[in-house]
Backbone bond lengths (Angstrom), bond angles and torsions (degrees), N, CA, C in turn:
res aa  C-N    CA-C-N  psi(-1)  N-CA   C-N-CA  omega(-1)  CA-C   N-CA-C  phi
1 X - - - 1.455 - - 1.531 110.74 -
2 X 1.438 121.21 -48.54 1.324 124.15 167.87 1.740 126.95 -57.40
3 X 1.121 99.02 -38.33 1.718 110.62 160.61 1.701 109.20 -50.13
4 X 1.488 120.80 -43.01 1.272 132.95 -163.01 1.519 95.68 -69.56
5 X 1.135 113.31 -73.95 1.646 128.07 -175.43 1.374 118.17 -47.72
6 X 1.111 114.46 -31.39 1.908 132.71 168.34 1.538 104.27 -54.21
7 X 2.111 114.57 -51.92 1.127 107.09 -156.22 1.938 98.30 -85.03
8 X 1.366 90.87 -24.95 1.780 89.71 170.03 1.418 138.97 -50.25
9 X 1.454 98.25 -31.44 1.105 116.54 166.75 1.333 141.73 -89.11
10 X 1.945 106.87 -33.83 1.089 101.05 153.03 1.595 120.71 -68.60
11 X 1.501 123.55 -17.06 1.415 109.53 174.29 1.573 117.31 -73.97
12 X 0.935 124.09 -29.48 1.657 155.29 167.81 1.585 95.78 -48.89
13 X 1.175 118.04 -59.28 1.779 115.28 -175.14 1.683 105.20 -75.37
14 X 1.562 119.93 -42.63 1.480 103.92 171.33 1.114 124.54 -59.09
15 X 1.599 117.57 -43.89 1.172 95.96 176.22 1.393 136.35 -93.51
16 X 1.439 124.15 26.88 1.004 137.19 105.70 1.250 143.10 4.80
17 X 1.486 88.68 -97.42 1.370 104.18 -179.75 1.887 114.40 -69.34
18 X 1.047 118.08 -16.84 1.867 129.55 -175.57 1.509 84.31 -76.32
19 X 1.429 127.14 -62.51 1.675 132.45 -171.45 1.927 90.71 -31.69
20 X 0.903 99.99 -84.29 1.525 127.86 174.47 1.309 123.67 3.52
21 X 1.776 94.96 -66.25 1.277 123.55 -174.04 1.742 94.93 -78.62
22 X 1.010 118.15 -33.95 1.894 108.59 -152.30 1.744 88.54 -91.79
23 X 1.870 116.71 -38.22 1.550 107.38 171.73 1.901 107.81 -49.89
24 X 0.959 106.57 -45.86 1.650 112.85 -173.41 1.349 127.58 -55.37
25 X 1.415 96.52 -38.56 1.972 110.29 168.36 1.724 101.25 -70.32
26 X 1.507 108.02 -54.21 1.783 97.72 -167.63 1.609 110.81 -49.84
27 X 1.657 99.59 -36.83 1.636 85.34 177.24 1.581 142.47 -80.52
28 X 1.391 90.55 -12.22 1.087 104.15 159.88 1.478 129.35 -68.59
29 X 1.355 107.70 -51.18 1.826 107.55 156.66 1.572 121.56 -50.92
30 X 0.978 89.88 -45.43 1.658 96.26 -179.80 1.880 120.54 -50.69
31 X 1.781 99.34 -31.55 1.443 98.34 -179.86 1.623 115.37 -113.62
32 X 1.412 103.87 18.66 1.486 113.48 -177.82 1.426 110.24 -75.91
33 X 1.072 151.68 160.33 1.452 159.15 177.83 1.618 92.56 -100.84
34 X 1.263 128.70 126.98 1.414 130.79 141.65 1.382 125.89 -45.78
35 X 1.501 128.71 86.07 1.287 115.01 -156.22 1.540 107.92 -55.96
36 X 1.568 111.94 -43.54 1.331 106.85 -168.44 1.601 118.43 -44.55
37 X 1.203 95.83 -35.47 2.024 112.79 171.82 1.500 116.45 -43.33
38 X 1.549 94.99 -40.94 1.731 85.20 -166.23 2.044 89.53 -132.51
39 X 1.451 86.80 161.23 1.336 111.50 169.38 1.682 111.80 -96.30
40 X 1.136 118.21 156.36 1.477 118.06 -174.90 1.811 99.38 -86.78
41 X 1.415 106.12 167.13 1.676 111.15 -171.19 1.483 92.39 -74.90
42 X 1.425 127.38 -43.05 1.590 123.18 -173.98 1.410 99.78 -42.30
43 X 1.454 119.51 -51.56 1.505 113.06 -158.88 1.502 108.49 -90.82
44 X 1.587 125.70 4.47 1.415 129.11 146.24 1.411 112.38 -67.27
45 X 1.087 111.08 -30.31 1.763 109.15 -141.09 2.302 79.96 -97.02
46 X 0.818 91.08 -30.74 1.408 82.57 165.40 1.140 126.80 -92.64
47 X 1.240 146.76 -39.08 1.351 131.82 123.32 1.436 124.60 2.52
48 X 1.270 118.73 -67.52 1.158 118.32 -162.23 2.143 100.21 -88.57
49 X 0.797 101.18 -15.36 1.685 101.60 167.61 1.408 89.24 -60.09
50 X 1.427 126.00 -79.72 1.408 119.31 -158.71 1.650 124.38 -47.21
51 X 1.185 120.91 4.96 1.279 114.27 -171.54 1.635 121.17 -72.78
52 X 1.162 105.01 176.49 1.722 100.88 -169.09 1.384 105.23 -108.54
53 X 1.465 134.65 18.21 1.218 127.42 -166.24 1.254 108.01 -128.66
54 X 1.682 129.90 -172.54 1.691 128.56 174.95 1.613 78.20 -123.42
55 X 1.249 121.68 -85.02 1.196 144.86 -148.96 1.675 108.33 -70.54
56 X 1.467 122.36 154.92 1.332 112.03 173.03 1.591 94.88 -172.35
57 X 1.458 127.74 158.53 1.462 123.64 157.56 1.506 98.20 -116.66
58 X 1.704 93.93 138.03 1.142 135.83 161.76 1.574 126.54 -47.14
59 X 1.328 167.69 102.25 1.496 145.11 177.79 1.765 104.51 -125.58
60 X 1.402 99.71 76.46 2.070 116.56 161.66 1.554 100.99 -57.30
61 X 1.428 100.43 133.03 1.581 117.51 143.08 1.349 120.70 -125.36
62 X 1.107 115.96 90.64 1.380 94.61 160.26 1.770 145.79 -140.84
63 X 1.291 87.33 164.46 1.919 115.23 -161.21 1.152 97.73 -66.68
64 X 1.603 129.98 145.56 1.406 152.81 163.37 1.664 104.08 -136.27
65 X 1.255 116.00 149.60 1.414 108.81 140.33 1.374 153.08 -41.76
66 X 1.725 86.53 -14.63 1.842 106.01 -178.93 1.613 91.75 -104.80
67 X 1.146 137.85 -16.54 1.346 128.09 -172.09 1.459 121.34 160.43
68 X 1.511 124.83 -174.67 1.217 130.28 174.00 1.607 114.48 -105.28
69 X 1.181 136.64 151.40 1.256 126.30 159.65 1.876 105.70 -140.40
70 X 1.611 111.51 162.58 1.000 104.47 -174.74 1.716 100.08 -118.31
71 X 1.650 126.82 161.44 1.392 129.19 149.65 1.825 103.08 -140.83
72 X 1.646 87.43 143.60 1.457 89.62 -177.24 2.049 76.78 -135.58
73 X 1.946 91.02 138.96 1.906 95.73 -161.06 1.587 78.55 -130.57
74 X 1.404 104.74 138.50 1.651 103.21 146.17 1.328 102.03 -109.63
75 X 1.431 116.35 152.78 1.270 142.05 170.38 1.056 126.22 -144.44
76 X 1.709 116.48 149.75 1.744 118.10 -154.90 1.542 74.10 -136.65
77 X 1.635 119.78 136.70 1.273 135.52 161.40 1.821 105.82 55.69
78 X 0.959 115.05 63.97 1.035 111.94 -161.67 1.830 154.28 10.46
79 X 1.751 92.80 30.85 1.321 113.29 174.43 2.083 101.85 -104.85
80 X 1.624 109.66 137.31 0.992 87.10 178.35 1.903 121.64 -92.31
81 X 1.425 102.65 156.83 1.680 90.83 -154.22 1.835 78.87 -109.79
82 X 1.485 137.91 -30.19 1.179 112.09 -147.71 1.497 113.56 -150.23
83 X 1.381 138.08 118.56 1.365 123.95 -165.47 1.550 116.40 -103.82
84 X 1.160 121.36 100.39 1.291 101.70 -166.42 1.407 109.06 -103.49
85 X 0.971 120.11 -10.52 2.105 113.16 147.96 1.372 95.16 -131.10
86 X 1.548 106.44 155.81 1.637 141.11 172.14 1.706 130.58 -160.00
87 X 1.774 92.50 74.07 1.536 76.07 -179.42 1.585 116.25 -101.47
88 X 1.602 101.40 31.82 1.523 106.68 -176.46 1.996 94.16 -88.44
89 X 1.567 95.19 167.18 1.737 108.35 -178.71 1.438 90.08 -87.02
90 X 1.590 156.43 16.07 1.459 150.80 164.25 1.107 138.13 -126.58
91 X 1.273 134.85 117.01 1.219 148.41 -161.45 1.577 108.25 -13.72
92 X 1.544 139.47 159.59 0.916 129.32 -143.84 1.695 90.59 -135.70
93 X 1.642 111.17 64.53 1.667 103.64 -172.98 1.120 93.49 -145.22
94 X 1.585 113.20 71.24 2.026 110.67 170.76 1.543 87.34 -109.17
95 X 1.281 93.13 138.28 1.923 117.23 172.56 2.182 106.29 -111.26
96 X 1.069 92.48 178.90 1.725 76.27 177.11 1.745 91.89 -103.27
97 X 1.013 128.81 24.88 1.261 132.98 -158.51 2.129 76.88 -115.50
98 X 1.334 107.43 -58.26 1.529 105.92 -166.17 1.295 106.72 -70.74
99 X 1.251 100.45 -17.98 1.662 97.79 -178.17 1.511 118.72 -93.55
100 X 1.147 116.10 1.31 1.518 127.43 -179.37 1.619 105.23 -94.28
101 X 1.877 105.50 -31.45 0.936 96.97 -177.54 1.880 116.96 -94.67
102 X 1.539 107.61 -12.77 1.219 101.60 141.60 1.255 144.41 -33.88
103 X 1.289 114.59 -55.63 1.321 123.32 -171.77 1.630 113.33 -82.24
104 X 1.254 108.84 -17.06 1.811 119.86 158.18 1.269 101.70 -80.00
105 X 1.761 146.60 -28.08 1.323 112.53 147.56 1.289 129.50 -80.52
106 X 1.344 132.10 -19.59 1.378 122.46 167.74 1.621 119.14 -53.24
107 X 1.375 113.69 -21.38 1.599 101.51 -172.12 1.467 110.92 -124.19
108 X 0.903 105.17 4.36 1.655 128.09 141.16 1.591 106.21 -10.95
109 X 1.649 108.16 -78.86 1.450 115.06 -151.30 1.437 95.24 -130.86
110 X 1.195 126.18 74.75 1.680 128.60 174.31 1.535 104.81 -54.62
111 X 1.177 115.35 -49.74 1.465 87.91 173.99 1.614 103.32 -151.54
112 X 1.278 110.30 177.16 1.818 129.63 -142.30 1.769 105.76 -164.35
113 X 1.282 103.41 124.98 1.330 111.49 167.48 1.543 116.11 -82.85
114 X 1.589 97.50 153.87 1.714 126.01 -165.43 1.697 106.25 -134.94
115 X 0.874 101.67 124.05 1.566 162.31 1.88 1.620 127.22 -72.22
116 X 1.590 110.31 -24.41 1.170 126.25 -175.53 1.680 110.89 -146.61
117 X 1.110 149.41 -164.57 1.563 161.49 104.03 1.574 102.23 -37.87
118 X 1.279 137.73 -48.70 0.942 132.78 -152.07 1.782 122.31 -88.77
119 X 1.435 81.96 -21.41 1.501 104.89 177.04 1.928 117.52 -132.53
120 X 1.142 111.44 37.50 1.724 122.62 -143.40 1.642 103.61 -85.37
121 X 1.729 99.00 73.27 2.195 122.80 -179.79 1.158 87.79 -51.38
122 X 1.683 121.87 -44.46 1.633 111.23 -157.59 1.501 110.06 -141.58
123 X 1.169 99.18 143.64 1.640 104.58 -162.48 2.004 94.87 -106.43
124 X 1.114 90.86 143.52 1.621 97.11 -161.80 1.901 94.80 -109.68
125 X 1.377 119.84 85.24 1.415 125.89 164.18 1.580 130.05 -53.39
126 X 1.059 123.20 77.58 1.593 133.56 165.41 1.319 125.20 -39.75
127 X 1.739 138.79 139.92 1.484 99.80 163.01 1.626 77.66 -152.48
128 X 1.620 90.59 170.35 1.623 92.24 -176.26 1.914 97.93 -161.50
129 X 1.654 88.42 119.30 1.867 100.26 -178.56 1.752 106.93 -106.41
130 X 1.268 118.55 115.42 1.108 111.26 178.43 1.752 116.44 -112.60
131 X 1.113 125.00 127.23 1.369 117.92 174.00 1.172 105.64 -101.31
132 X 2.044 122.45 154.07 1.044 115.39 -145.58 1.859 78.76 -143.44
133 X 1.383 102.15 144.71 1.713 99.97 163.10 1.194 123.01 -74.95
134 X 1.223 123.19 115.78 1.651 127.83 -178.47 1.237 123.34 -48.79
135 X 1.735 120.57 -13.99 1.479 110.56 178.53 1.616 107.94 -106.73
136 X 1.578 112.81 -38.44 1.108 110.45 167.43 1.805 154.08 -83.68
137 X 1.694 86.88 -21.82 1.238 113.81 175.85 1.386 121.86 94.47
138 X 1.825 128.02 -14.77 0.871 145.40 -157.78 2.369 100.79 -84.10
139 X 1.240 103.49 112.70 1.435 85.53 -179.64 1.549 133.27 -76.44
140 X 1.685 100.13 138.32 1.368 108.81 -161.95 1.618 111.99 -68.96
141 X 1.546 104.06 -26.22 1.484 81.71 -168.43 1.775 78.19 -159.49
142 X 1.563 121.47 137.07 1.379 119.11 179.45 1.739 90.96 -124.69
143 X 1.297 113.45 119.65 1.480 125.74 146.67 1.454 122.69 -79.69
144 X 1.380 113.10 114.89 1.931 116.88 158.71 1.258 111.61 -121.33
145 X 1.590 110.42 137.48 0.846 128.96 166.65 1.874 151.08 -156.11
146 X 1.151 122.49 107.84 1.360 139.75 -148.19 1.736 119.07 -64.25
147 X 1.045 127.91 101.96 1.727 100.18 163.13 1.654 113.24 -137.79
148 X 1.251 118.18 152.07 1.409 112.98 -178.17 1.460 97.34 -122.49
149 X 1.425 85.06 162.54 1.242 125.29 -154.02 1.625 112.14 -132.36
150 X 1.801 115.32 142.88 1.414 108.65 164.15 1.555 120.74 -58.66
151 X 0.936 126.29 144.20 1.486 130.80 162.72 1.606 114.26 -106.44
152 X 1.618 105.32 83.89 1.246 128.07 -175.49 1.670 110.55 -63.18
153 X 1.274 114.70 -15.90 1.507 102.08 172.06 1.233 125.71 -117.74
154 X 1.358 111.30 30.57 1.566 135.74 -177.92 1.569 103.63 -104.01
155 X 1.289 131.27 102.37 1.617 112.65 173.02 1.502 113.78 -57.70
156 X 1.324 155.62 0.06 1.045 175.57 168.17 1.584 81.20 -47.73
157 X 1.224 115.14 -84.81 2.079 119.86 -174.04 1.316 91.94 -38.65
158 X 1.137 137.50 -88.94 1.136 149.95 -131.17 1.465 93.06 -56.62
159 X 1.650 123.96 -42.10 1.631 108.62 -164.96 1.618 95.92 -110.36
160 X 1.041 125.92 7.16 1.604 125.43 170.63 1.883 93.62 -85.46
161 X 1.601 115.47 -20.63 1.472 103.14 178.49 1.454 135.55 -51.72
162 X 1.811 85.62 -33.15 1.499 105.33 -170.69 1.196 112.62 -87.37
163 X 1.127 127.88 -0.76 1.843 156.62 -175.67 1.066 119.67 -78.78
164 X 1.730 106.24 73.76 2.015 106.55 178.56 1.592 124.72 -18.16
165 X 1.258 103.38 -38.82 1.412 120.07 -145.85 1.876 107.78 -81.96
166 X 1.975 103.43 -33.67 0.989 121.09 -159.57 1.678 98.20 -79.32
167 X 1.919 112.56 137.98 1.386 100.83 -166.67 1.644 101.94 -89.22
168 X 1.671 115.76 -1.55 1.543 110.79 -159.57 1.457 113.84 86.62
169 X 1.232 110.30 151.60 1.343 136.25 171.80 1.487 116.13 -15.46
170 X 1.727 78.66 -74.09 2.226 110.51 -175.05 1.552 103.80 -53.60
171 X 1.416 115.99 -24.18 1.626 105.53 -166.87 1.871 112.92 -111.11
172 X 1.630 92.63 29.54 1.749 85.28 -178.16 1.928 101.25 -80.30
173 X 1.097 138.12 146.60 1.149 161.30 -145.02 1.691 90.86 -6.58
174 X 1.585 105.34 82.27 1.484 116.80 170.08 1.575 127.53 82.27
175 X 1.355 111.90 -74.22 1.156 111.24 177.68 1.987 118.44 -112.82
176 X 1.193 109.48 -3.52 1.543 116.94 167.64 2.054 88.52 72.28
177 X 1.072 93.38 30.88 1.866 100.90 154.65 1.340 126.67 -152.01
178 X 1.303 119.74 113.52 1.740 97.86 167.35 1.451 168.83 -66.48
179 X 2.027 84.97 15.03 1.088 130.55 -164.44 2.188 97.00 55.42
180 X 1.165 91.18 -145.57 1.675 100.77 -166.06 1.675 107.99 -125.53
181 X 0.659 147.43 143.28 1.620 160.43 177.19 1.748 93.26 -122.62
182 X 1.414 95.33 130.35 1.490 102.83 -175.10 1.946 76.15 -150.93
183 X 1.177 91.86 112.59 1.864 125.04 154.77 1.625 115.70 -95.78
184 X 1.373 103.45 98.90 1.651 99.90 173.74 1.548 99.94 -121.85
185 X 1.657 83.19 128.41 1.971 110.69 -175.37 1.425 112.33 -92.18
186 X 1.037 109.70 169.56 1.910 110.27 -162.81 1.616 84.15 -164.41
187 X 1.384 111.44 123.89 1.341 110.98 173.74 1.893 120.29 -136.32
188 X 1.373 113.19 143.39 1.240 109.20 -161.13 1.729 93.08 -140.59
189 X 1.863 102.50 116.32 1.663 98.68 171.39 1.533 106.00 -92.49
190 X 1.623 103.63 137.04 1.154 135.54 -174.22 1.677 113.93 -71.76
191 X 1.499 140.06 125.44 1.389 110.73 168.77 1.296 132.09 -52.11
C-alpha cells in the first residue's frame, strides 16, 4: 500500500511540475515579439535620418478601451509648430523623433512587480508591437499593452492570499488588464 502512495505521488509531482513547465513556455511565446514582424528603433531611427524633408504633418489615432481620439500635428524640423485637430486630453507635440523615443520607453520595462519589488504576489507583464514604414522609418502603428499576473513562485502570493485586504492579481486597477492602446500614425512631408 505504501509503495502505491509513493508512486501517486511521485506521479502527482510530475505532473505537476510538466503543467508548470508547458504553462511557462506558452508564456513565454505569448510575450515574445516576432522579430521578423518588427524592425528594431535603431534601424527606424536610421531610416528616418535619411529622409529628404524638414517639415511633415503628423495624423495619430488613437484606440483605448474608453474610446478613440484623433491628432493631426504639423511640424518643421522636428519641433511641433501647429495643431490642427486635437480631440485627445494631451498636449498636441508628438514628432516621429518623440515617438521613437516612446517606444524605447515602453519596452524598457516589460515587466514589474505589484504591489512592490519587495513583496512582488503579482508580476505585471507589458508588451509592445510596433510596425515601422519601410521607406521612412517613422512607426505606422504602435500597440501597448498591460496584464498582470499571479507570481506563483514568489511566497509574497501565497501570504498576501491570506490578506483580507489584498484585492488579487485580477483586481489591480479594476480589471488586472490594461486593455491595448493602439496609436496608428499617418504621415505626410510638407514642401
Amino acid at each position: 500500500m505504501r509503495n502505491l502512495l509513493n508512486r501517486r505521488g511521485v506521479r502527482w509531482l510530475l505532473a505537476v511540475g510538466i503543467v508548470a513547465v508547458l504553462a511557462s513556455c506558452v508564456g513565454v511565446l505569448l510575450l515574445r515579439r516576432p522579430a521578423a514582424a518588427h524592425d528594431s528603433v535603431e534601424m527606424a531611427r536610421a531610416r528616418w535620418a535619411g529622409r529628404g524633408f524638414d517639415a511633415y504633418t503628423l495624423t495619430l489615432r488613437q484606440e483605448t478601451r474608453d474610446g478613440v481620439c484623433d491628432q493631426r500635428i504639423e511640424t518643421q524640423g522636428e519641433r511641433a509648430t501647429r495643431a490642427a485637430r486635437n480631440s485627445c486630453g494631451q498636449p498636441p507635440n508628438w514628432t516621429v523623433t518623440r515617438l521613437l523615443n516612446w517606444i524605447v520607453e515602453l519596452e524598457r520595462t516589460p515587466s514589474r512587480c505589484y504591489p512592490g519589488p519587495s513583496a512582488c504576489a503579482c508580476q505585471v507583464m507589458a508588451s509592445t508591437m510596433v510596425s515601422y514604414d519601410s521607406a521612412l522609418g517613422y512607426p505606422r502603428t504602435i500597440t501597448y499593452e498591460w496584464r498582470s499576473r499571479p507570481n506563483l513562485i514568489n511566497p509574497a502570493y501565497w501570504r498576501m492570499l491570506t490578506d483580507k485586504t489584498f484585492p488579487g492579481c485580477s483586481n489591480i486597477q479594476g480589471s488586472g488588464t490594461g486593455g491595448a492602446l493602439v496609436v496608428n500614425v499617418r504621415l505626410e512631408p510638407e514642401p
